[in-house]
N, C-alpha and C positions, 0 to 999 in steps of 0.2 A: 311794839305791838299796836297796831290800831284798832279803832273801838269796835270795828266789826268781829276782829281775835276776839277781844276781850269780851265782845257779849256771847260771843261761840264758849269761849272757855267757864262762862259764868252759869250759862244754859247745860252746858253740859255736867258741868261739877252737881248743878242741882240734882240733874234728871240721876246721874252717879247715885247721888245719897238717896234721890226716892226708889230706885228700883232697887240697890242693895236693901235698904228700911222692907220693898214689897218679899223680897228675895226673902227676909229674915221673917219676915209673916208667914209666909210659905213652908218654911223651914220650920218654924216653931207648931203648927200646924199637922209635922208630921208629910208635907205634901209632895214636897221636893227633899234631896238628900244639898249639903254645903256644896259640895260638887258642881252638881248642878244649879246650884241658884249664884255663883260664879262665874257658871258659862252661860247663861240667859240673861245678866248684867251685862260682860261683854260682850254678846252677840248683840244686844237691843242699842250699847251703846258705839258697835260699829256701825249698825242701818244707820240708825241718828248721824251718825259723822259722815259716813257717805251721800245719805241724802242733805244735808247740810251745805256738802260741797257743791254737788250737784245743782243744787236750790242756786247760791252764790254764781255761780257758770254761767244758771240763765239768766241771771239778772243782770252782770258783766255784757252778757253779749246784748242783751237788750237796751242797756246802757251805749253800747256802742253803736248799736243800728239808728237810734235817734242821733246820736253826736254826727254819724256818717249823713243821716240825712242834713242836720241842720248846716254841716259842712259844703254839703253840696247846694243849699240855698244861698248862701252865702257867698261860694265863688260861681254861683251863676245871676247873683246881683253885682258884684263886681267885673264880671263881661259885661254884662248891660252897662252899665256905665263908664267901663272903656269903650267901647262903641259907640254911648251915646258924646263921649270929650270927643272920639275921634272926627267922628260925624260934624261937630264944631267947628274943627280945625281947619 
């Protein structure tokens, strides 16, 4: 696992024990029945994992749009100077 997993899994474990802890507030409270404070745990912590992914995606491909530019700077300074040896020769 790499440490982007591992801080996904670490953020997530937390956010787990604080919404169950909120869940069991709720519950003790009289507000929510266990049921329910189960299924708003994992409803809350599917958004979080979707948007998660989501978040990672743009960031990948924004990582990628600068590599692609700095890519194409790079084999269009290397034409420049095979034209400019050639031009020498």
């Amino acid at each position: 696992m790499n440490d982007q997993g591992m801080i996904q899994q670490m953020v997530l474990g937390f956010l787990r024990h604080a919404l169950t802890a909120g869940g069991g507030a709720l519950m003790a409270k009289g507000l929510i029945s266990q049921s329910q404070s189960e299924t708003l745990v994992a409803a809350a912590l599917v958004l979080v994992t979707v948007a998660w992914s989501a978040w990672d995606k743009h960031k990948a491909a924004e990582l990628n749009k600068v590599k692609n530019e700095i890519i194409k700077g790079q084999q269009q300074e290397i034409h420049e100077k095979t034209q400019e040896i050639k031009a020498l020769s």
